[in-house]
C-alpha positions in Angstrom: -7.7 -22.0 17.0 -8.5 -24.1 20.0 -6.3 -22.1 22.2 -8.9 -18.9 22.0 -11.8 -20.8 22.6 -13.4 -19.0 26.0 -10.8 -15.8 26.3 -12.3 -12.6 26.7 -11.5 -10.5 23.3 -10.8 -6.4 23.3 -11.3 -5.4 19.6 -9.2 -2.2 19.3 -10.4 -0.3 16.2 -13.7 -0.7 13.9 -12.7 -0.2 10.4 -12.9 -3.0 7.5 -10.2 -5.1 9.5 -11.4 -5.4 13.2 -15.2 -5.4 11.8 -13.6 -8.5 10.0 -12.2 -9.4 13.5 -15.2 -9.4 15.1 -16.7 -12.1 12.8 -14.2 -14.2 13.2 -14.4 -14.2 17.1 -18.0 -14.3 17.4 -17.8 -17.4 14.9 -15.6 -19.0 17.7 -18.1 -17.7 20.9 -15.7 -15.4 22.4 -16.9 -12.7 24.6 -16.0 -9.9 22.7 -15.3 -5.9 23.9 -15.1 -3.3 20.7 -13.4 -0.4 21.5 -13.0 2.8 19.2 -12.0 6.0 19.3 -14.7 7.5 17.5 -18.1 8.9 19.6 -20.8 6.4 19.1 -23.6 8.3 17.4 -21.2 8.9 14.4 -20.1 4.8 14.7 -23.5 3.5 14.2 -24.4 6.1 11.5 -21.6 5.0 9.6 -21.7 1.0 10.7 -25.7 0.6 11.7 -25.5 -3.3 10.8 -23.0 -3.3 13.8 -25.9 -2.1 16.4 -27.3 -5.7 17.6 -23.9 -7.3 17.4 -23.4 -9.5 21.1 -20.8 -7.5 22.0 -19.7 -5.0 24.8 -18.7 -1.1 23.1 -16.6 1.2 24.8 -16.4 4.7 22.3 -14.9 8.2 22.4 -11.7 9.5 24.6 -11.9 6.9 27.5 -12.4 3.6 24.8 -9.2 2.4 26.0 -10.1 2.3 29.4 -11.5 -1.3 29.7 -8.9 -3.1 28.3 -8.1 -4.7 31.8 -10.9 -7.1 31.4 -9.7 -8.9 28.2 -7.5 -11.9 27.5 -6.7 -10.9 23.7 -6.3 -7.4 23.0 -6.5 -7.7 19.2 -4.9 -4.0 17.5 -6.1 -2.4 14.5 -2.7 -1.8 12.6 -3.3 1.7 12.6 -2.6 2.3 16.9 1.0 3.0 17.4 2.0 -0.6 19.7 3.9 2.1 22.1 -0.2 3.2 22.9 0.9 3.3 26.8 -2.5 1.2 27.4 -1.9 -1.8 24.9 1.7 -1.6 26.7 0.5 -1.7 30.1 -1.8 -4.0 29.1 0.8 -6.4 27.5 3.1 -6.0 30.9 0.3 -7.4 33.1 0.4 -10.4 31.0 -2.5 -9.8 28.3 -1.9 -11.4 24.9 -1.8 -8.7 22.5 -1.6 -9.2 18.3 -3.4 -8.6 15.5 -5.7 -9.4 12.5 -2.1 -10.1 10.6 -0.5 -12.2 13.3 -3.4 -14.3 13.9 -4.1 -14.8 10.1 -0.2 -16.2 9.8 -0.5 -18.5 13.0 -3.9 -20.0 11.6 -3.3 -20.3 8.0 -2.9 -23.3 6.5 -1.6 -22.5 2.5 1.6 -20.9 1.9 1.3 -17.0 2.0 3.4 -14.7 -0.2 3.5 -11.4 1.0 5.0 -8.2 -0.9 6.1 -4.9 1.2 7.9 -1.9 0.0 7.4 1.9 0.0 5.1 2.0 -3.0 4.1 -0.4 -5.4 2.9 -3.0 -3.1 -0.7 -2.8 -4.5 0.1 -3.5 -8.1 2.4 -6.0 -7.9 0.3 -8.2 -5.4 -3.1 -7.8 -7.2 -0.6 -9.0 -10.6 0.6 -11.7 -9.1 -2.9 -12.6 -7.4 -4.3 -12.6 -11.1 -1.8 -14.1 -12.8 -2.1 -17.6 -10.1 -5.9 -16.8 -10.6 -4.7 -17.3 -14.8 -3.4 -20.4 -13.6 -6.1 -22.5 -12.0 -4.8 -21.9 -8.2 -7.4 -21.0 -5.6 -5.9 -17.9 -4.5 -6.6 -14.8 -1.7 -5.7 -11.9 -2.2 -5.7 -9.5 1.1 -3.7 -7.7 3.4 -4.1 -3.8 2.7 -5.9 -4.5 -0.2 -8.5 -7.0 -1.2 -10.5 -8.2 2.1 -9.8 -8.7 5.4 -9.4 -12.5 5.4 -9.1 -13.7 9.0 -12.5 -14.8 9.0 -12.5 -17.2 6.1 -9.2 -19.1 7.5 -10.8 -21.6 8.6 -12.1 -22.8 4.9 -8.0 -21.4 3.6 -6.4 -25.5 2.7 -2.7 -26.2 2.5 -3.4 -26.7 -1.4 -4.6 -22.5 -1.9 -2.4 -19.9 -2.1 -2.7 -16.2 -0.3 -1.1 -13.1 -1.6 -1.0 -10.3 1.0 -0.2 -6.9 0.5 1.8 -6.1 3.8 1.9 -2.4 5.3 4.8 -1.4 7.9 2.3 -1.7 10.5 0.7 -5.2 9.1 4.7 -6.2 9.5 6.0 -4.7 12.7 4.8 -7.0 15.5 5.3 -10.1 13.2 6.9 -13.3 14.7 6.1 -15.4 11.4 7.6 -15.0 8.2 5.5 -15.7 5.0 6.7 -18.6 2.8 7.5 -16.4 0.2 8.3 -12.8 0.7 8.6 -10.1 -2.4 10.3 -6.7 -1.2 10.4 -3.5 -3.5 12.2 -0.4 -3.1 11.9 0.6 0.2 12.6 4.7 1.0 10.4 6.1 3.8 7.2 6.3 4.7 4.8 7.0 7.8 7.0 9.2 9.3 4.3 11.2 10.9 0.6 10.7 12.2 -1.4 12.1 9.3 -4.6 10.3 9.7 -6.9 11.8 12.3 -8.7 8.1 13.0 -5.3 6.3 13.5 -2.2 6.8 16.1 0.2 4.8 14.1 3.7 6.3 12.8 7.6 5.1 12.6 9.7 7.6 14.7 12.5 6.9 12.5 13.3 5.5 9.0 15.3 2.9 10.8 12.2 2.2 13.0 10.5 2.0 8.9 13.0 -0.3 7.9 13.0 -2.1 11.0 9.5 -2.9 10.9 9.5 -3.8 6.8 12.4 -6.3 7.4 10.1 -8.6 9.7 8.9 -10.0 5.6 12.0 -11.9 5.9 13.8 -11.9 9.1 11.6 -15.1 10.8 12.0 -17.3 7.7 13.6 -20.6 7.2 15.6 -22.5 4.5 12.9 -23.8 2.8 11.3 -20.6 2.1 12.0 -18.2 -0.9 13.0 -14.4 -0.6 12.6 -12.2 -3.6 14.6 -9.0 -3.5 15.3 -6.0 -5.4 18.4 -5.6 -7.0 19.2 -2.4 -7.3 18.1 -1.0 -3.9 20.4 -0.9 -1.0 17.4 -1.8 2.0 16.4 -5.0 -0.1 20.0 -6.3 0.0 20.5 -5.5 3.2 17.2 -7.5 3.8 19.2 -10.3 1.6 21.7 -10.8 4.7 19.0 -10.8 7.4 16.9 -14.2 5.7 18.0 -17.5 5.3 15.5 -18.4 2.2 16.6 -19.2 -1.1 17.3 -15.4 -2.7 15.9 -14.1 -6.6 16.4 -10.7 -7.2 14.8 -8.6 -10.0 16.7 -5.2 -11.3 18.8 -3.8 -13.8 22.0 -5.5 -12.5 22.7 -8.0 -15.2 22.8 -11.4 -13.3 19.5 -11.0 -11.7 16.9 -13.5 -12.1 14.5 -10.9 -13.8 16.3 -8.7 -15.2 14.9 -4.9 -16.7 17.2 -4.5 -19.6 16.0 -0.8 -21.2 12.3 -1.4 -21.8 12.3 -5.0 -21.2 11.8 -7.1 -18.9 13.7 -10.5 -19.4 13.1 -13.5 -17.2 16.5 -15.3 -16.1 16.1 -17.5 -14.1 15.6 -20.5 -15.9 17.4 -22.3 -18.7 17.4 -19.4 -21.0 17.1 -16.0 -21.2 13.6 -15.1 -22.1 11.7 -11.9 -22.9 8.1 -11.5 -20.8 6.9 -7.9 -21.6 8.3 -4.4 -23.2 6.8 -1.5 -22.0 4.9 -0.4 -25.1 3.3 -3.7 -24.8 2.3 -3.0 -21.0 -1.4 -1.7 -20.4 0.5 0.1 -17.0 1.7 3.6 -17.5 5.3 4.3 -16.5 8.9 2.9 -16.5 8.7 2.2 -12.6 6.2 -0.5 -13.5 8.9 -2.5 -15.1 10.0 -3.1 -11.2 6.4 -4.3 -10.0 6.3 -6.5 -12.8 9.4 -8.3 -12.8 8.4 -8.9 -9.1 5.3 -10.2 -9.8 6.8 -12.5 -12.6 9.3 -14.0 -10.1 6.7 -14.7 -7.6 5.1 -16.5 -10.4 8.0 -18.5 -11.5 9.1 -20.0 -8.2 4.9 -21.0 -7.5 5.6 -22.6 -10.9 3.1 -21.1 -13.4 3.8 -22.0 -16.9 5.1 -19.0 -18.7 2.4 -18.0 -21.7 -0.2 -17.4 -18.6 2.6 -15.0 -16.7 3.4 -13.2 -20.2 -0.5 -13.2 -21.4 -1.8 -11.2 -17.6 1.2 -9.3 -17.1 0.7 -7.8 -21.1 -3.7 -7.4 -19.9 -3.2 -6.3 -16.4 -4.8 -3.1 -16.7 -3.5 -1.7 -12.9 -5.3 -0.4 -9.9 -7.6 2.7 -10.0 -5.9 6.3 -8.8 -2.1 4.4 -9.4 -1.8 6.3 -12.7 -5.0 5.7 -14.3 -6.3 7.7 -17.3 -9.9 9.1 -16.5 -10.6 10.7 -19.3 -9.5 12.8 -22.7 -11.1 16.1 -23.5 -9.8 18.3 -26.6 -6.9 16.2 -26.7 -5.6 17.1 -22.8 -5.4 13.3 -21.0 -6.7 13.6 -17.4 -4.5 11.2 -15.0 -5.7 10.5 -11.7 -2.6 9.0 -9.6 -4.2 10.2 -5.8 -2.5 7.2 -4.5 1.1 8.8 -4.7 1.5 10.3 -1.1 5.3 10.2 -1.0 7.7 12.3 -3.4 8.9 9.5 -5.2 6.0 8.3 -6.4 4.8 11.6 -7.8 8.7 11.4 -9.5 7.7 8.3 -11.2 4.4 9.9 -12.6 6.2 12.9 -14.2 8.6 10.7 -15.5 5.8 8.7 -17.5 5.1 11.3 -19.9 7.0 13.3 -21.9 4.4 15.7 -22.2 3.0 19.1 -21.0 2.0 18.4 -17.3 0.2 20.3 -15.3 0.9 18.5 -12.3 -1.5 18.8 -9.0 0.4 18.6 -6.0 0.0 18.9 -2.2 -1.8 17.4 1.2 -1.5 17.1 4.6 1.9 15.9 6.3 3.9 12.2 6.0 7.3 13.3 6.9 9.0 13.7 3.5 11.7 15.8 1.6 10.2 17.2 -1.1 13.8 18.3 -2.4 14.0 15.1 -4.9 11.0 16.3 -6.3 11.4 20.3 -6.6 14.5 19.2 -8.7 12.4 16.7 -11.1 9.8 19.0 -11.5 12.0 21.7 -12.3 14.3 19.6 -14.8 10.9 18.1 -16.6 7.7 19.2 -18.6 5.7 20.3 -15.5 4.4 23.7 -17.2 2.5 24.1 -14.3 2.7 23.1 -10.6 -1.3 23.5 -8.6 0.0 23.6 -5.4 -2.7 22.7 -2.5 -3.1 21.9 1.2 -1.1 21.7 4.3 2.3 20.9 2.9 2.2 24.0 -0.2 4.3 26.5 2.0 7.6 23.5 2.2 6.4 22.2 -2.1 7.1 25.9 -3.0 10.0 26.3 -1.5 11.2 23.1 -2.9 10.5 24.1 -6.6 11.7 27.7 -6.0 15.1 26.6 -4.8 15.1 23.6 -7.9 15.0 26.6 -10.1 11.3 26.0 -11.3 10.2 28.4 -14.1 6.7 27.6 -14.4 3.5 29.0 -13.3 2.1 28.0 -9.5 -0.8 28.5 -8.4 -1.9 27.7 -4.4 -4.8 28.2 -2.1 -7.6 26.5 -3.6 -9.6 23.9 -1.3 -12.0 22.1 -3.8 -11.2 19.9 -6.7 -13.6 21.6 -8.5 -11.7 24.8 -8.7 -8.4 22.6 -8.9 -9.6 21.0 -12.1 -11.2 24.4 -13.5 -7.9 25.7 -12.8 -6.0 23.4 -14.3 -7.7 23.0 -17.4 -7.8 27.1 -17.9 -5.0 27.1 -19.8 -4.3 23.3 -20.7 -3.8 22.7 -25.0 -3.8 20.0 -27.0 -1.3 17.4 -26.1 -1.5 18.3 -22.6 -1.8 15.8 -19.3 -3.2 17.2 -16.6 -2.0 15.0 -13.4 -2.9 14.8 -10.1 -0.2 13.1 -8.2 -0.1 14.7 -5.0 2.8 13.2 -3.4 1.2 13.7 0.2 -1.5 12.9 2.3 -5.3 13.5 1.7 -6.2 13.9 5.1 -6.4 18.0 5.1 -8.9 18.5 2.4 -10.5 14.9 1.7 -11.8 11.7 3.5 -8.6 9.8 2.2 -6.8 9.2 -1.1 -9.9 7.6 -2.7 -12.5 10.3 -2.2 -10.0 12.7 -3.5 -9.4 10.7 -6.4 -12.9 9.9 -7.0 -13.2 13.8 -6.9 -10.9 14.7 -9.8 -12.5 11.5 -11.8 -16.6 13.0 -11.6 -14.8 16.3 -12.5 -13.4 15.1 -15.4 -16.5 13.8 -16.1 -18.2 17.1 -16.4 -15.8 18.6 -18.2 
């Protein structure tokens, strides 16, 4: 950390990670410039322990405009890097990175990171608890957990740090971690749908492009963990050095998910980890996350009766599928974290149930054609249809042949829930899986979960 000692810092963004930032550089004596796009009366009603920080602020439409003066222009990973001021910024010479960058260049313990389109989340925070299980001194951050840039310093060679890694955490990487754990990768981020970040992939190859930098700057000594069964992961296989596992259905994988089972092969023998009845995670999809998780396990070396005794406890991450509550017999299911098609696939296939199934949100670039034709094929007996993207979900399910009810133009989960509950019976699951974006009607995915839950409660 020596070589930052005395540069002038530009903080680009204010949230959770570059408040983080800001520790971390004050810690060191920088002189430090924090520029946001937000105005600043709503900044320091939101973040009033920020007021007295030492620092120089620079808020609202021109908060770019005094980047000139820094040495470190440090991005949030929610600006697009094409921003034409961090690039002509970065063409005069300035040194511009990230929270992620700088945690992988100042890091002494091994980090294991896990990307993918969806499931990132529950496989990290499985694998984080399962090493936790095992006596390691472990972090868990990234997109989830805390920002952890400020606590490298007291991070020895002997812990272990699991990150969750977004697209954006990923696309400006020039370090590999040690080991990296890739799931199914489809497409994501396709389109600038949150109003307080810039950030989007023009492309699914720019997507893919950015995901592959988990494995592309990693040597022989490190460890790659793929996914079997999707195309993108092998492909990733060819771009990586590191000594490859894979987990799938294909039946010479190292963890393989034979029907309802996953079966750890890897080692001498054969052996059986977890079924899904014996799973506290709802859905079949899970079986991928955990045999994931497991691998990442293995290769750290953690004995198997801890990996099988978490994985069977792990009780998952709130709005991934979680059951809020059970009145008259209907289950309520709060899953707000599906934004993307295939995730809301995955939820309907998880029951074989009645659904009434709450969809819709603001725009992330996706086909909703996969999903009209799942819908349609499945239990949905009702399809709640909200938000920006209802006019394109409709269509989908109309040409899919969808014969159940719909029911669109409501803006408050209050009248969602009432709605859907109207005609809900016994034996029913009422799911919110929205498949898109919050950004139209709610804060982000969390309030709108958080939403459903309290009116659930009420019910």
């Amino acid at each position: 950390m020596e070589r930052l000692k005395g540069k002038r810092v530009a903080l680009v963004g204010l949230s959770k990670e570059g408040q983080d930032a800001l520790k971390f550089f004050l810690s060191l004596g920088n002189t430090v410039l924090c520029a946001d796009r937000r105005e600043k009366d709503a900044f320091f009603s939101e973040y009033p322990q920020l007021k007295n920080e030492p620092v120089t602020w620079s808020f609202g439409p021109a908060y770019l405009s005094d980047l000139g003066n820094a040495d470190i222009i440090v991005r949030t990973s929610g600006m697009a890097l094409s921003t034409p001021e961090l690039q002509e910024a970065k063409k005069s010479g300035k040194e511009l990175t990230s929270s992620t960058k700088l945690f992988f260049e100042f890091s002494k313990a091994p980090i294991i990171g896990v990307t993918g389109t969806k499931g990132k989340g529950t496989t990290s925070t499985l694998l984080y608890e399962i090493l936790k299980k095992a006596g390691k001194t472990v972090y868990l951050g990234g997109n989830i957990g805390i920002p952890l840039l400020s606590t490298v310093s007291s991070i020895t060679p002997d812990h272990w740090v699991v990150l969750e890694l977004s697209s954006f955490q990923l696309e400006d990487l020039t370090m590999s971690p040690h080991i990296a754990i890739v799931l199914t990768i489809t497409q994501d981020h396709l389109a600038n749908y949150d109003p307080l970040a810039t950030n989007f992939h023009t492309s699914r190859e720019a997507y893919v492009e950015a995901k592959k930098q988990i494995v592309c700057h990693q040597g022989i000594s490190d460890i790659a963990i793929l996914h079997a069964d999707d195309p993108t992961s092998l492909f990733f296989a060819h771009e990586t050095p590191a000594k490859k596992y894979f987990y799938g259905k294909k039946p010479n994988a190292d963890a393989i998910i034979e029907g309802s089972e996953v079966m750890l092969n890897a080692g001498k023998r054969k052996e059986k980890i977890v079924s899904l009845s014996e799973l506290q995670l709802l859905g079949a999809h899970n079986l991928e996350n955990v045999g994931a998780a497991v691998l990442g396990a293995y290769v750290v070396g953690v004995p198997m009766d801890i990996i099988k005794n978490v994985v069977r406890t792990f009780q998952g991450l709130p709005h991934r599928l979680e059951k809020v509550g059970e009145k008259h017999g209907v289950t309520f299911i709060n899953d707000s974290f599906s934004t993307t098609p295939e995730t809301t696939i995955a939820a309907i296939h998880a029951f074989n149930k009645p659904i009434i199934c709450i969809l819709g949100g603001s725009e992330k670039g996706s086909d909703f054609t996969a999903m009209g034709t799942v819908i349609a094929k499945s239990p949905v007996k009702k399809a709640i249809v909200v938000g920006q993207m209802t006019n394109r979900i409709i269509k989908a399910l109309e040409s899919a042949g969808f014969e159940g009810d719909t029911v669109t133009g409501l803006t408050s989960m209050h009248d969602m829930v009432k709605e859907a509950v109207g005609n809900a019976k016994a034996g029913d699951v009422v799911l919110l899986s929205p498949a898109c974006a919050s950004f139209d009607l709610f804060k982000n995915y969390k309030e709108r979960g958080n939403q459903f839950t309290y009116e659930v409660s009420l019910l």
